[in-house]
C-alpha atoms as one frame of an Amber mdcrd trajectory, in Angstrom:
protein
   0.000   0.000   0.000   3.072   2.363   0.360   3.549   2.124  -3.176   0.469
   3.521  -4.250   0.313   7.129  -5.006  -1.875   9.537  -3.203  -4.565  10.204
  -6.324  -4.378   5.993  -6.596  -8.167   5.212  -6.631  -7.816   1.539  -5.582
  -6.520   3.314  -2.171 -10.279   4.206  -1.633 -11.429   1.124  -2.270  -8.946
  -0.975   0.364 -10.669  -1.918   3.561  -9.620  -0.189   6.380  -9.582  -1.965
   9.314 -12.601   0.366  10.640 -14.995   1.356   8.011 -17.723   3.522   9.081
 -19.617   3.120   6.261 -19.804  -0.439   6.356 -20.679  -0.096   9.723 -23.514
   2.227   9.074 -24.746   0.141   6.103 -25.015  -3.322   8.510 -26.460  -1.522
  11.762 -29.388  -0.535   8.942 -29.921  -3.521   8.092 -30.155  -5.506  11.234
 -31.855  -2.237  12.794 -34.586  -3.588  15.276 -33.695  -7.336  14.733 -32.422
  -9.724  18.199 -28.960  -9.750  17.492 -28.248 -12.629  20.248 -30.696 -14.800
  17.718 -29.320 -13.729  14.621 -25.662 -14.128  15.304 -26.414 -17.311  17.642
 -25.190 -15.795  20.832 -28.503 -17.377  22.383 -27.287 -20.917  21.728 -24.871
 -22.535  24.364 -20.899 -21.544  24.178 -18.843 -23.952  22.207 -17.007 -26.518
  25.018 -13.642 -25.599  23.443 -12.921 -22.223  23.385 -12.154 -20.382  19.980
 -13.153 -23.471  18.157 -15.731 -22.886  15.377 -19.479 -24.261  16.374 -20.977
 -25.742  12.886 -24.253 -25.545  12.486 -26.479 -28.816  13.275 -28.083 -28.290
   9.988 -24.780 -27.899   7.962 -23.758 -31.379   6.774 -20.376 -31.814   5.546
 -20.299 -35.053   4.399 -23.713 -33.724   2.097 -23.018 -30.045   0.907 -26.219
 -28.256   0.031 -27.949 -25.664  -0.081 -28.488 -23.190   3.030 -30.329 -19.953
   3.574 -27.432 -16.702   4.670 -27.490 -13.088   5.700 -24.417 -10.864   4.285
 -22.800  -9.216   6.499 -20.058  -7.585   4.499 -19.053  -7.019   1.129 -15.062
  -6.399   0.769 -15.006  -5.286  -2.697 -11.140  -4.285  -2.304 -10.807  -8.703
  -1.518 -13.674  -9.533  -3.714 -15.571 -11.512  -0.799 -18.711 -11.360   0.182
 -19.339 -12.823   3.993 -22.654 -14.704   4.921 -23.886 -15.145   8.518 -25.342
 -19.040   8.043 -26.560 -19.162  11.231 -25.031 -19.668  15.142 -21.484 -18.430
  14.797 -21.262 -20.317  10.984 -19.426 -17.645   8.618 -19.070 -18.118   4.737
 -17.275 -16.529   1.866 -19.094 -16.386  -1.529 -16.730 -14.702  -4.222 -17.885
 -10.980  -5.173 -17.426 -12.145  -9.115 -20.129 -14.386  -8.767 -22.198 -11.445
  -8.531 -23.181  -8.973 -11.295 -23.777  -6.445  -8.833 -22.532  -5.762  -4.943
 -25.163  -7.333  -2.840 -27.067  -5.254  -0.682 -25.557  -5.595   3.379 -28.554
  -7.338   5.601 -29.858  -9.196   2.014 -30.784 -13.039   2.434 -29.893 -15.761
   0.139 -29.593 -19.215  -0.774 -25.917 -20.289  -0.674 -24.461 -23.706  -1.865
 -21.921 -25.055   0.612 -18.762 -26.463  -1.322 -16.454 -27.027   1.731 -14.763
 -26.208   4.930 -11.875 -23.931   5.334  -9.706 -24.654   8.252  -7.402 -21.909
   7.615 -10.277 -19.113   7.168 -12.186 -21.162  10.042 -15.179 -20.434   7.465
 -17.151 -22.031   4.780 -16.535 -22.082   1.001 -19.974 -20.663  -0.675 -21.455
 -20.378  -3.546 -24.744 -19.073  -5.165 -27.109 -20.837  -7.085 -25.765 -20.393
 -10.815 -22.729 -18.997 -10.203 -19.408 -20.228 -11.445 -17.481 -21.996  -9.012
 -13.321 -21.989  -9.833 -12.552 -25.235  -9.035  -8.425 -26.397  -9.148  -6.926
 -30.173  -8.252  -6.010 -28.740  -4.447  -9.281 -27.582  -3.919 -11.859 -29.771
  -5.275 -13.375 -32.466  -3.310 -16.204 -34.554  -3.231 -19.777 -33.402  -2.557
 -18.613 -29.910  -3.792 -20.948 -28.232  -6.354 -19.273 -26.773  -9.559 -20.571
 -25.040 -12.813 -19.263 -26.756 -15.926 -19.749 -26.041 -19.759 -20.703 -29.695
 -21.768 -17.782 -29.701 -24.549 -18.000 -33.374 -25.536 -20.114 -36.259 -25.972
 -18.548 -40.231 -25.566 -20.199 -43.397 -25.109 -20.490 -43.409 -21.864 -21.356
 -39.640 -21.551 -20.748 -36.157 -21.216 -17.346 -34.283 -21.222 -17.562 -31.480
 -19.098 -15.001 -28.027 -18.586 -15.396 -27.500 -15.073 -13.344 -24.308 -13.897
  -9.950 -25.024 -14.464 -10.385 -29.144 -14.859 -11.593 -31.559 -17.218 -14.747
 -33.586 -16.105 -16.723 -36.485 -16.834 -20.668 -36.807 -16.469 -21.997 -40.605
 -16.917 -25.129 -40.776 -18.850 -27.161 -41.680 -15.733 -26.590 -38.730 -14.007
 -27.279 -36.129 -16.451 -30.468 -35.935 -15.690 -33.648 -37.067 -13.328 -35.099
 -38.676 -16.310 -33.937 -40.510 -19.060 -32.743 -38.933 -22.556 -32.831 -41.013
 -25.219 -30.388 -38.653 -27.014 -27.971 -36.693 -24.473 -26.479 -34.612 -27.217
 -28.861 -32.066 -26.641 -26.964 -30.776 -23.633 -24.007 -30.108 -25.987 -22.328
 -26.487 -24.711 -24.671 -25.314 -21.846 -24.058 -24.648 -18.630 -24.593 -27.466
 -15.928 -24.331 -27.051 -12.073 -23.464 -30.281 -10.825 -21.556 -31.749  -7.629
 -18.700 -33.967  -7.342 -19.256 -37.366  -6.834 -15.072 -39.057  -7.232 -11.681
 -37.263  -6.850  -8.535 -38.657  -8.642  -6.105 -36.187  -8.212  -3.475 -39.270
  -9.294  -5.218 -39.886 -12.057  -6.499 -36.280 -12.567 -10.097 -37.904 -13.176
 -13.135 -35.975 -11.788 -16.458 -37.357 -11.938 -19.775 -35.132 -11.324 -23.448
 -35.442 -11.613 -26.456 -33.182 -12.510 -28.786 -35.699 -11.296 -27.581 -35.263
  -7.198 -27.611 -31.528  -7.562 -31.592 -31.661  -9.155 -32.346 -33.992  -7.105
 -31.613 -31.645  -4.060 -33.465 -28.978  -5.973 -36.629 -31.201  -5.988 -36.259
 -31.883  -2.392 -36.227 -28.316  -1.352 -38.899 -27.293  -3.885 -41.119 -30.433
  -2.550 -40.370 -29.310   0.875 -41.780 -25.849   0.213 -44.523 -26.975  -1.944
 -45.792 -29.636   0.487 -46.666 -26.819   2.984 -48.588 -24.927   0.099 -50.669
 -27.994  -1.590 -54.461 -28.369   0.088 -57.458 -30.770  -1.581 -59.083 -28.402
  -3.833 -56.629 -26.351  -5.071 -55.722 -26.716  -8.953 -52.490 -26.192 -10.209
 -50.141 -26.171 -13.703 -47.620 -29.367 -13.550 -45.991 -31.073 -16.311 -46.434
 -34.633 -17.524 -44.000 -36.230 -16.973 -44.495 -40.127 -17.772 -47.509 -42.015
 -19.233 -48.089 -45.594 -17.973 -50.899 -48.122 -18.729 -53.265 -46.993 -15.508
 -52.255 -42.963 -16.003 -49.341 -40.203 -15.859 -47.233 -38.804 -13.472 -47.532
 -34.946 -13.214 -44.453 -32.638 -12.120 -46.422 -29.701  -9.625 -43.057 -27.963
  -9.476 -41.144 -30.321  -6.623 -43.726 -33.008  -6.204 -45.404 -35.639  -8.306
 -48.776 -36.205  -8.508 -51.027 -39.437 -10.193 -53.578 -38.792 -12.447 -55.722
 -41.498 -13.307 -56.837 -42.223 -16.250 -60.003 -42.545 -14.715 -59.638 -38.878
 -13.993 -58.071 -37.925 -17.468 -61.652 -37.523 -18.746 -65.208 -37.725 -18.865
 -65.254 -40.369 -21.739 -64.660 -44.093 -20.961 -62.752 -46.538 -22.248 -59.777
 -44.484 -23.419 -56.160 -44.868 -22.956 -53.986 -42.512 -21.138 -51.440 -42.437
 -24.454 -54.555 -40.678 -25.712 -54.889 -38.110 -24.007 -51.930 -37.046 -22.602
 -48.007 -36.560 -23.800 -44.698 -36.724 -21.946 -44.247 -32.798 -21.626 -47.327
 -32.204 -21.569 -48.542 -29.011 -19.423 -52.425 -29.504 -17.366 -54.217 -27.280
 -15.405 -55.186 -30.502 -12.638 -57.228 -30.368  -9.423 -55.709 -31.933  -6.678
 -58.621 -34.273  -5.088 -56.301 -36.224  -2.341 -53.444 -35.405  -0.600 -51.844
 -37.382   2.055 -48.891 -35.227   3.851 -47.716 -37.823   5.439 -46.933 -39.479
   2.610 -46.710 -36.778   0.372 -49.199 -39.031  -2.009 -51.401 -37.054  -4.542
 -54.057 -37.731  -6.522 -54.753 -35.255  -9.479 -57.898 -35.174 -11.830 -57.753
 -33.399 -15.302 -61.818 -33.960 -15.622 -62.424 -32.281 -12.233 -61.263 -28.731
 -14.286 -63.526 -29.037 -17.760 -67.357 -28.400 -17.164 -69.698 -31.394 -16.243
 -71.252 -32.929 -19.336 -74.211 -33.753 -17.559 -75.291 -29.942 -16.470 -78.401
 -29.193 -18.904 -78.905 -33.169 -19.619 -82.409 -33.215 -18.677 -82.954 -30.654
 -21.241 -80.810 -31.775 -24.197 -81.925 -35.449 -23.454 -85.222 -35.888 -22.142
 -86.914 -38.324 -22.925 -88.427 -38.972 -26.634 -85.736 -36.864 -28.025 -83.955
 -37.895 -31.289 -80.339 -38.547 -30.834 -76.903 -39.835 -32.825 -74.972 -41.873
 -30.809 -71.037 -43.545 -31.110 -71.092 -47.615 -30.569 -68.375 -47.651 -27.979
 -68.921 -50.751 -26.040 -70.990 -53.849 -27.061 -72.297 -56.754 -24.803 -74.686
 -59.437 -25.103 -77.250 -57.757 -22.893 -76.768 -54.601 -25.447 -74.688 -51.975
 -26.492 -73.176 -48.479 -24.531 -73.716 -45.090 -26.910 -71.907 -41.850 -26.270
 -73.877 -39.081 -27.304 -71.438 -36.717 -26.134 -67.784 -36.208 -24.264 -68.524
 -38.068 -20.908 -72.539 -38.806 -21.374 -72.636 -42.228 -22.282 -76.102 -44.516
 -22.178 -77.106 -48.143 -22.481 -79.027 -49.717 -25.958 -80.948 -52.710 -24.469
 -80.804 -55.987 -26.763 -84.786 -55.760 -26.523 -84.561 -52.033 -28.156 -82.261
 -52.648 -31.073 -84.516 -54.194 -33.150 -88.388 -55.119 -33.766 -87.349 -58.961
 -34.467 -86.269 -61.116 -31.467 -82.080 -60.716 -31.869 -79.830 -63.913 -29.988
 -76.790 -61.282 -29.875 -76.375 -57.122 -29.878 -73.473 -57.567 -32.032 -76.137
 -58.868 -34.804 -77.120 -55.249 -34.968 -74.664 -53.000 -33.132 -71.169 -52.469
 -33.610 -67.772 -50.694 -32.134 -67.555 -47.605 -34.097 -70.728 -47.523 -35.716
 -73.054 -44.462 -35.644 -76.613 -44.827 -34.473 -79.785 -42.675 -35.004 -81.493
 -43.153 -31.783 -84.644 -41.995 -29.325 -84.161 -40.994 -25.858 -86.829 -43.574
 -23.524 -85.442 -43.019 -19.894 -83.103 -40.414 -18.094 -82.079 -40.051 -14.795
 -79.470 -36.980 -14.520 -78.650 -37.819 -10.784 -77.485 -41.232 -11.237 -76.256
 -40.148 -14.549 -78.219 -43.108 -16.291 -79.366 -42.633 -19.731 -81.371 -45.146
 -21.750 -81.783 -45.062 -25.577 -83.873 -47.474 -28.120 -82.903 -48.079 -31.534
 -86.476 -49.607 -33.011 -88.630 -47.315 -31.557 -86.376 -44.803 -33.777 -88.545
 -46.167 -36.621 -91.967 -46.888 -37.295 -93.229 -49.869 -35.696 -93.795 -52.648
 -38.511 -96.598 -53.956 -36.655 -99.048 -50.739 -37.064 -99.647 -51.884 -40.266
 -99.312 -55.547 -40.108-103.193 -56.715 -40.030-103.847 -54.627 -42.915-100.916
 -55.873 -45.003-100.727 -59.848 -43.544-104.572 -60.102 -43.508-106.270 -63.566
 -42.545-105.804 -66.291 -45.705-103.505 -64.007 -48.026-100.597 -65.588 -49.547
 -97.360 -63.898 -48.452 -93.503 -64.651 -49.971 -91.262 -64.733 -46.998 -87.740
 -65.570 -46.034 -87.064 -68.050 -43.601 -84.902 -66.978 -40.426 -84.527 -69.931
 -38.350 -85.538 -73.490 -37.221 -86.908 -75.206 -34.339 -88.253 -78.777 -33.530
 -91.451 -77.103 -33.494 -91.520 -74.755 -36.699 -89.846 -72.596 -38.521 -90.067
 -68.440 -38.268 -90.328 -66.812 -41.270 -89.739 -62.737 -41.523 -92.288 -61.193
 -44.269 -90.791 -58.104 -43.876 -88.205 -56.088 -41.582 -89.103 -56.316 -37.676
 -92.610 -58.765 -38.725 -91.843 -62.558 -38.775 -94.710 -65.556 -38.180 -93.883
 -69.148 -37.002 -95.163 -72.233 -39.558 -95.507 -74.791 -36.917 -94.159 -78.398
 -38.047 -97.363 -79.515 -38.800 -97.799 -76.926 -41.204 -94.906 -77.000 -43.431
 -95.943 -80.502 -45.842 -98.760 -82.245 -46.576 -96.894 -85.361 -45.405 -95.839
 -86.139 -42.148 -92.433 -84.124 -41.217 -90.019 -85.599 -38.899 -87.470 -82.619
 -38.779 -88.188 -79.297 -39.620 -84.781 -78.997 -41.962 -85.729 -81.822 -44.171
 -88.334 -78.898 -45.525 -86.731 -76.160 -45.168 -83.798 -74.137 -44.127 -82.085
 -70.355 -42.809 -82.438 -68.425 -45.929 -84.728 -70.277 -47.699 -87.532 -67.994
 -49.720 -90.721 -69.629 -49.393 -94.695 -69.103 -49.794 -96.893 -69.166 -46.675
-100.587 -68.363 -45.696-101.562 -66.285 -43.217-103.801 -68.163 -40.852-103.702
 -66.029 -37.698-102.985 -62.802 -36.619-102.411 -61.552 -33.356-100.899 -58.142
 -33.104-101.511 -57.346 -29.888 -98.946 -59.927 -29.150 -97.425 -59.806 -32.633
 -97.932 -63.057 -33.174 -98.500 -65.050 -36.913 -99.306 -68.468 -37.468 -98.293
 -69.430 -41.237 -98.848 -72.287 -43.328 -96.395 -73.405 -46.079 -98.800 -76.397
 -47.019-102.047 -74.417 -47.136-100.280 -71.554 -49.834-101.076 -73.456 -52.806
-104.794 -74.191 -51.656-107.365 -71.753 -53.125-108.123 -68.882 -51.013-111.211
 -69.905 -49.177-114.232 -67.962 -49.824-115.295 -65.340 -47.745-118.622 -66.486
 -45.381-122.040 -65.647 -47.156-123.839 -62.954 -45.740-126.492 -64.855 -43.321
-129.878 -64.458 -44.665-131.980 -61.655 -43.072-134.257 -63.538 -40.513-138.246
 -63.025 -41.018-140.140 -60.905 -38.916-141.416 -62.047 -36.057-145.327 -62.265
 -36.206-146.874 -59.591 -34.219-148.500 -61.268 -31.344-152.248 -59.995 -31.253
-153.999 -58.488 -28.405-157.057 -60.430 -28.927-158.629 -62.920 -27.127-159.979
 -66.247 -28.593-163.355 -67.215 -27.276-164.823 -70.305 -28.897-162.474 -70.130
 -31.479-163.799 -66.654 -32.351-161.402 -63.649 -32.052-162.443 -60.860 -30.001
């Protein structure tokens, strides 16, 4: 300092070993605060005096990250000194800062290591460069390196003043297929092996996110309640749902809760980077299990269903499901409703697949609702006009009628005369010789001539007769003849055999 000359400006800058300024600038900042609490004079005296007192939270083995309050900045040294807590003292260096920090300003500081000779620790802030040299580093230390290779096994990393290796493993907290993408940024990552021998250092991104997501879930886990919706990030897709990144902590939605339709696959719906506004619906903090729905933030499909579905309504409906007791229709995003067998079809069906399919597109009516239990019932026949309105007019008593035959029994066969109307021709009536088995007549798909000899469409019923078709049409009843009048009985008395 004697060399400098008197107009030198680095002279002002060189801390003297009072500076009032400095002094002024840190009794503003802890003005009004317990200064036994901040500085740890509250907690019992070391048992060996002079000896520095680490804080129970600082764990050397683990470096991390702890919260600080500067104290000083020495811009003549280019230090900045952090009260961590109890009589803990760190040194961050001032070039990791664009700007002097404020005096009294709290950070976040990552702890690279223990200085015996400064009796303080080695900090560093989150993103900063950290100069790291062969006498210096040491495991559990975190660093700043640029990517400036890619191997096999790998990334090659430029970390301060030393070459570094990065297995593929621990680049990240998921896997990347393709690892070249991380080609010349900037990584903060900790050191995980020393060789100084060897002069191989190996580091990982993974540990140092890792503690990231730790401190974020931390922080996060006092936030989350049931009820609250949030923006995460999908983050995998399985067969049952995906897990969703809330920023620290993952939550599972359910494909159950993906959406209002049914049936569907997660791989559907959502994408691996995905961002969803979800709704958190359970939370267990003692666990820190959550349970997200995506369907719990779109409207309810079934507000307004009473109206757009009551019942008698024409609708068009999606096959989307198909059993042997009938088919399920979706009408809509998350209102689905059941086609009974007995309403697909006028004719008496074995199977709902005979009519219905997946996929196919339906004109239906509406014939029951119930919006509470979120029930819907649809028919498919009574869609159309019922065949059987017109049936005794068309299929009268003793007119011949070409028909196609459906199906045999030991009893009969059932012919269909037309769509949805269909008779049985009862064994007896299919020859004029004695028939043993119904096929030895006829068969499925046979075309064949019957009479009509009954009609009952109350219970849409019709007895034909293949035998009797060929038979002249019997002639209608004559008219009875009109009965004579009945002979007035006379009001006059016989006397003698003389009328009075």
């Amino acid at each position: 300092m004697s060399q400098s000359q008197p107009n030198d400006p680095l002279k002002e800058t060189f801390r003297p070993e009072t500076d009032p300024a400095l002094d002024q600038q840190v009794e503003a900042a802890l003005e009004g605060a317990d200064l036994d609490h901040v500085y740890g004079f509250d907690k019992p005296e070391a048992q060996q005096p002079g000896a520095v007192v680490a804080d129970p939270d600082l764990d050397l083995e683990r470096p991390g990250m702890r919260p600080g309050l500067i104290t000083k900045v020495d811009i003549a040294r280019g230090e900045v000194f952090v009260h961590l807590g109890g009589k803990d003292q760190g040194m961050v260096p001032l070039i990791q800062y664009d700007q002097p920090p404020h005096v009294g300003a709290q950070e976040m500081f990552y702890v690279d290591r223990f200085d015996e000779r400064e009796s303080m620790f080695q900090l560093s802030r989150r993103g900063a460069v950290s100069t790291a040299a062969w006498d210096t580093v040491q495991i559990g230390q975190t660093l700043e390196g640029s990517v400036t290779g890619l191997n096999k096994g790998g990334l090659e990393m430029q970390v301060g003043q030393l070459r570094a290796f990065m297995p593929a493993g621990q680049v990240d907290l998921v896997y990347h297929k393709d690892i070249s993408i991380f080609l010349g940024q900037k990584l903060q990552v900790e050191v995980t092996q020393v060789d100084r021998k060897a002069r191989n250092l190996i580091v990982s991104r993974r540990r140092v996110l890792e503690r990231e997501k730790e401190e974020a879930k931390g922080k996060l886990m006092q936030e989350l309640e049931v009820g609250q919706q949030r923006r995460g990030t999908i983050r995998s897709v399985t067969d049952y749902g995906a897990f969703v990144d809330l920023g620290g902590a993952d939550g599972l939605l359910h494909v159950t809760e993906m959406t209002h339709r049914r049936g569907v696959k997660p791989a559907d719906i959502v994408n691996v980077g995905d961002v969803v506004d979800v709704k958190i619906i359970k939370f267990d903090k003692e666990t820190g299990k959550l349970s997200l729905s995506l369907k719990a933030t779109m409207p309810d499909p079934w507000l307004g269903a009473e109206t757009r579905y009551a019942v008698g309504t024409p609708v068009s409906g999606r096959v989307v499901k198909v059993e042997s007791f009938g088919a399920f229709i979706e009408v809509e995003e998350g209102i689905e409703g059941l086609l009974p067998i007995s309403e697909m079809s006028w004719q008496r069906l074995r199977n709902a697949r005979e009519i219905a399919k997946e996929g196919d597109t339906l004109r239906l009516v509406v014939i029951a609702l119930d919006v509470n239990a979120k029930k819907i019932t649809f028919s498919l026949k009574q869609a159309a006009p019922d065949p059987w309105s017109e049936a005794p007019t068309k299929f009268s008593r003793g007119s011949v009628i070409e028909g196609t035959v459906l199906r045999t029994a030991e009893f009969g066969a059932f012919v269909e005369l037309e769509k949805g109307v269909e008779g049985l021709v009862h064994i007896s009536e299919l020859a004029d010789h004695r028939v043993k088995t119904v096929s030895d007549v006829v068969k499925p798909g046979d075309r064949v001539q019957v009479r009509v000899l009954e009609v009952d469409p109350e219970n849409r019923r019709l007895s034909l007769s293949i035998r009797r078709s060929k038979e002249p049409a019997a002639p209608e009843p004559a008219a009875a003849a009109p009965a004579p009048p009945a002979k007035k009985k006379s009001n006059r008395v016989l006397r003698g055999g003389l009328e009075f």
